[in-house]
Backbone as CSV, one residue per row, in Angstrom:
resi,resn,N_x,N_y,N_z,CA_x,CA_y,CA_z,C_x,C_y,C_z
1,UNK,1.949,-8.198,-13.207,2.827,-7.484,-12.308,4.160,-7.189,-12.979
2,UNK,4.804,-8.152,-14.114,5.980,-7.805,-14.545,5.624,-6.949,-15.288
3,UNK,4.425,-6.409,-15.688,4.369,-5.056,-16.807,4.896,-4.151,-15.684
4,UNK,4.480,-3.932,-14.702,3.772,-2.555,-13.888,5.661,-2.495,-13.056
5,UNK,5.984,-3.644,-12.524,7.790,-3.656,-11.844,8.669,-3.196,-13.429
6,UNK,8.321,-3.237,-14.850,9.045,-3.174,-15.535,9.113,-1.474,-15.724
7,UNK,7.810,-1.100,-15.625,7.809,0.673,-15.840,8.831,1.273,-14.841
8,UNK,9.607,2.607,-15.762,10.040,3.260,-14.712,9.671,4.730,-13.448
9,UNK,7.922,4.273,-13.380,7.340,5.225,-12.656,6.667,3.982,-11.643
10,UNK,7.261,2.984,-11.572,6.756,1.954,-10.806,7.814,1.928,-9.641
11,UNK,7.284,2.030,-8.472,8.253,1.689,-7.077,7.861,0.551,-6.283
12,UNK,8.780,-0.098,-6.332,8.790,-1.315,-6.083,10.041,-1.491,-4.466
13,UNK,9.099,-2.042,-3.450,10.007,-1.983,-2.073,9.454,-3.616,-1.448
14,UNK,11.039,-3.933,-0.755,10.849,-5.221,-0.088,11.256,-4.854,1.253
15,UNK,10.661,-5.286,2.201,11.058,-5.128,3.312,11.053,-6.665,3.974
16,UNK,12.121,-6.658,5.271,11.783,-7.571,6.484,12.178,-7.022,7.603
17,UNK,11.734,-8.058,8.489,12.167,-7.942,10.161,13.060,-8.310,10.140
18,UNK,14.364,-7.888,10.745,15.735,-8.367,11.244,15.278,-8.529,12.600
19,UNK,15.662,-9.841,13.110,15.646,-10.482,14.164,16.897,-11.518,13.896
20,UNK,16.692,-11.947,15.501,17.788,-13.509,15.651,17.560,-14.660,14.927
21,UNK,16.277,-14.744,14.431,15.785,-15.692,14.241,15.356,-16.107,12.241
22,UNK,15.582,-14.345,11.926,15.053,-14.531,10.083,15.591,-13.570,9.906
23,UNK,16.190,-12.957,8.494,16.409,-12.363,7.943,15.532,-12.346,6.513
24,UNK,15.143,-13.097,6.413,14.223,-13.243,4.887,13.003,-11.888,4.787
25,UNK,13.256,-12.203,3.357,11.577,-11.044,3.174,10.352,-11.115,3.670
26,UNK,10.034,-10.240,4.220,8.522,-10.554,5.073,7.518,-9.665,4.451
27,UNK,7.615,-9.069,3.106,6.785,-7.905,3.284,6.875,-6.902,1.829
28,UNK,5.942,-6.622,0.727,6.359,-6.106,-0.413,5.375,-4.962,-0.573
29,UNK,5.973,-3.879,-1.156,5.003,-2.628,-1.694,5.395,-2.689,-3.454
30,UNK,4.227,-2.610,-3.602,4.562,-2.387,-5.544,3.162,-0.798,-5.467
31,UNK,3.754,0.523,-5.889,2.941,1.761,-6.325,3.434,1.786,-7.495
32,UNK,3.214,2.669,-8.384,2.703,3.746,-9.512,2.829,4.697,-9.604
33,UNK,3.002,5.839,-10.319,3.201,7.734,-10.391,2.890,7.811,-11.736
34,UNK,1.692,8.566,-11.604,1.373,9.377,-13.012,1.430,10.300,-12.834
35,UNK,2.140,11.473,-13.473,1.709,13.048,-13.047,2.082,13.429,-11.438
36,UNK,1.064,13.741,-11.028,1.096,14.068,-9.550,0.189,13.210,-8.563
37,UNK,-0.516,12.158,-9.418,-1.025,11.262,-8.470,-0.220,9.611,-8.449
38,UNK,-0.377,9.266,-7.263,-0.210,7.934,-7.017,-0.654,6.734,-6.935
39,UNK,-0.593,5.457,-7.569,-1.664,4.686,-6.804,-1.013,3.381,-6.158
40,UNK,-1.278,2.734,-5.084,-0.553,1.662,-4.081,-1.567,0.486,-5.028
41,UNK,-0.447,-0.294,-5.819,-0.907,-1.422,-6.367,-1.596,-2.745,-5.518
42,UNK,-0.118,-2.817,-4.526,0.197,-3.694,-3.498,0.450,-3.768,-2.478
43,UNK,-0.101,-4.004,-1.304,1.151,-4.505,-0.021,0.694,-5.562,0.300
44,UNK,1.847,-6.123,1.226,1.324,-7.108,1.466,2.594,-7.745,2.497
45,UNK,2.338,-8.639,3.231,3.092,-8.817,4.917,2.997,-9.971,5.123
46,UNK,3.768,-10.890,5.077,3.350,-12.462,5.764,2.822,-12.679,6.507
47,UNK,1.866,-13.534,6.823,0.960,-14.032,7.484,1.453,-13.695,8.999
48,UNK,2.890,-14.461,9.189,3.159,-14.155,10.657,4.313,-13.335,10.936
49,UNK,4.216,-12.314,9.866,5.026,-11.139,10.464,3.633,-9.827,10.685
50,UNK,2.601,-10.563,10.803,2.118,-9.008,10.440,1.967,-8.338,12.254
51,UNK,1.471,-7.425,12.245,1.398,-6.713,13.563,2.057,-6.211,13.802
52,UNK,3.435,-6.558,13.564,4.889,-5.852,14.126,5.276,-4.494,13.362
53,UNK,4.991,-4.002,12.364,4.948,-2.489,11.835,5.262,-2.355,10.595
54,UNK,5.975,-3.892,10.086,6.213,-3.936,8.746,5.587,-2.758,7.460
55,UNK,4.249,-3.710,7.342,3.290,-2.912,6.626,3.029,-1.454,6.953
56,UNK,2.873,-0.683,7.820,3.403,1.058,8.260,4.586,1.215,7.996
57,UNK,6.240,0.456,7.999,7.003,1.253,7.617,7.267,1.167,5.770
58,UNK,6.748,0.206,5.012,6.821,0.164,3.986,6.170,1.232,3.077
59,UNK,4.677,1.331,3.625,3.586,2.494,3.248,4.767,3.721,3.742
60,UNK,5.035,4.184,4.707,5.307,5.554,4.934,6.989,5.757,4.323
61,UNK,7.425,4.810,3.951,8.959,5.001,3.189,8.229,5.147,1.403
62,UNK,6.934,4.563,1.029,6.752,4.935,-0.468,6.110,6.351,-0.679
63,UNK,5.428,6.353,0.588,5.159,8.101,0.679,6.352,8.588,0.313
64,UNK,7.333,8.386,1.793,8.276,9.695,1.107,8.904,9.356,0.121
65,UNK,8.948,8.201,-0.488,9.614,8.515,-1.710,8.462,8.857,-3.575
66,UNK,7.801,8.584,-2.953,6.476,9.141,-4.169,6.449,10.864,-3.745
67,UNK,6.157,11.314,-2.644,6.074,12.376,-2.403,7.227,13.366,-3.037
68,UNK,8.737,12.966,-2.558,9.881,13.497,-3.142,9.968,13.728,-5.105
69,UNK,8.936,12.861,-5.086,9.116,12.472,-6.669,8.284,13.146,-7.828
70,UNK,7.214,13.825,-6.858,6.627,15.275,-7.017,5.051,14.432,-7.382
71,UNK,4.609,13.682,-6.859,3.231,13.041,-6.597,2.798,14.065,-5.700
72,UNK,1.194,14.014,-5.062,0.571,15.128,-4.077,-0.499,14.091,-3.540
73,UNK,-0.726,13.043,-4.317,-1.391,12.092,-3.625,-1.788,10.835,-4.212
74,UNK,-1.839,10.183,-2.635,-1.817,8.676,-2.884,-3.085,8.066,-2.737
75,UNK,-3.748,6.975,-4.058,-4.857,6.107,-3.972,-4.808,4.800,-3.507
76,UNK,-5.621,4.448,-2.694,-5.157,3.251,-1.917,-6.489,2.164,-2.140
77,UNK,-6.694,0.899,-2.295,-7.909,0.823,-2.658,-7.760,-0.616,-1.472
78,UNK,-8.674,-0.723,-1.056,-9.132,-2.105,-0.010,-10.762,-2.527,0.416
79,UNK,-10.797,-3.700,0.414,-12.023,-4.292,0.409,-12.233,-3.901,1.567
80,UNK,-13.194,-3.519,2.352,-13.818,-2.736,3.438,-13.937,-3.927,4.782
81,UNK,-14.005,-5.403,4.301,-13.803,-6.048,5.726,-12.391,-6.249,5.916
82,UNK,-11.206,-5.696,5.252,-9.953,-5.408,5.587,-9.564,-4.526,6.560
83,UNK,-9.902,-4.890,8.050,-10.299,-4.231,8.686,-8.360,-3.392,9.440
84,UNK,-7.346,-4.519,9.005,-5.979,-4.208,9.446,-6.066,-2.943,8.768
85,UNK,-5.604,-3.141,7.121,-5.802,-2.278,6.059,-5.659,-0.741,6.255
86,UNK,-7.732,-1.142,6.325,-8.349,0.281,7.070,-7.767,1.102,7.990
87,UNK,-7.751,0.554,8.971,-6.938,0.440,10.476,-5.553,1.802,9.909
88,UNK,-5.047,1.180,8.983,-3.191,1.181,8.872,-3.585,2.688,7.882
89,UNK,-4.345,2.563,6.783,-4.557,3.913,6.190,-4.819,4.927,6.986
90,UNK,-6.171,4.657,7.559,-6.995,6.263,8.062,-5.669,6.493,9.936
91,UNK,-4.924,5.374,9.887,-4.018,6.147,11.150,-3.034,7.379,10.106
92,UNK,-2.749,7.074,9.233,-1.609,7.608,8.323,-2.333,9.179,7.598
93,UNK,-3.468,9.163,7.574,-4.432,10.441,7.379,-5.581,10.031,6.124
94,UNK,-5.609,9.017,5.637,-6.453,8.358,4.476,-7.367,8.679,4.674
95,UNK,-8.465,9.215,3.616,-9.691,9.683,3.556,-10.592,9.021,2.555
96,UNK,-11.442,8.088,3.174,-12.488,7.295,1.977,-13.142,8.684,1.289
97,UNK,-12.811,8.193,-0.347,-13.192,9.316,-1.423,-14.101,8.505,-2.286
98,UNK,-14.362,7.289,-2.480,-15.302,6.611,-3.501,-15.227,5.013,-2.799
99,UNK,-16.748,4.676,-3.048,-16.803,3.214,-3.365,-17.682,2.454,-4.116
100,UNK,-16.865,1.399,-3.914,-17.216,0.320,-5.304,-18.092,-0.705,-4.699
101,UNK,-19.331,-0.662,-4.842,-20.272,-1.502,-4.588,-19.903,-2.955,-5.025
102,UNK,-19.509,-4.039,-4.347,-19.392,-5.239,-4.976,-18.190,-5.423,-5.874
103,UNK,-17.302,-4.729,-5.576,-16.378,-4.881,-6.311,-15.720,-6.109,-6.615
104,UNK,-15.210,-6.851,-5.215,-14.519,-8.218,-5.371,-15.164,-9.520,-5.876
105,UNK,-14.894,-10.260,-6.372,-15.244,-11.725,-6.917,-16.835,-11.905,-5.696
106,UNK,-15.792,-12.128,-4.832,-16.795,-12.731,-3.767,-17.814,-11.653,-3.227
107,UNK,-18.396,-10.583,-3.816,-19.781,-9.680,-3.712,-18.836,-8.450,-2.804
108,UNK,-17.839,-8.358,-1.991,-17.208,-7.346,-0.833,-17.217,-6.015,-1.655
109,UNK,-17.301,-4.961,-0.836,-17.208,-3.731,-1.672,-15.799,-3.105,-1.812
110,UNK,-15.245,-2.307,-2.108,-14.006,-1.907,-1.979,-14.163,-0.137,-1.409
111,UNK,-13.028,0.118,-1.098,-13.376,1.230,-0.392,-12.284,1.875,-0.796
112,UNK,-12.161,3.365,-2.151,-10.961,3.680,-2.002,-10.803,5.062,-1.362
113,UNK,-9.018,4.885,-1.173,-8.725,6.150,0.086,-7.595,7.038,-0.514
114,UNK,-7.371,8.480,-0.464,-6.956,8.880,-0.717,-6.191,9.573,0.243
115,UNK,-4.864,9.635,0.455,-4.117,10.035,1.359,-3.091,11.405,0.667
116,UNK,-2.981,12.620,1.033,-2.121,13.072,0.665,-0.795,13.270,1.036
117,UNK,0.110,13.105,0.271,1.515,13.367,0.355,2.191,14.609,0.330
């Protein structure tokens, strides 16, 4: 990961919930830009912040800023019983374009999505 945060076509975003109660980080995006495509390395949401929108506003702030940056589209890749994931892409317009039979350690397939920006 320190290769990919060290490039400067790497976008790297932290987010949290401001509440009464935390201010701490709840929540990280690490993407990529080659050319005009994108790819979402990472997200990822603490265990018990998730639900609350975190993970949607992180994804749709690297859009617009991959998009601004003259990308046209974003690759998103998730193991298919990631059912939040799924959920959170195809609301945003994600379109399964390929999959990977067995991709993960543990036999799961992966499912990647391509969203345009």
């Amino acid at each position: 990961m320190a290769t990919f945060i060290a490039s400067p076509d790497t976008l790297c975003l932290l987010g949290s919930i401001n509440d009464d109660t935390e201010r701490a980080p709840a929540g990280f995006l690490i993407a990529r830009k080659a050319a005009d495509e994108a790819e979402l390395l990472t997200l990822a949401v603490a265990p018990e912040r998730r639900r609350e929108g975190l993970g949607r506003a992180l994804l749709i702030a690297a859009m617009a800023i991959l998009g601004e940056s003259g990308a046209k589209q974003l690759f998103l890749e998730v193991e298919d019983g990631n059912l939040a994931a799924v959920e959170l892409y195809r609301s945003l317009g994600a379109t399964v374009v390929w999959q990977r039979a067995r991709y993960y350690e543990h036999g799961a397939d992966a499912a990647i999505f391509s969203l345009a920006l």
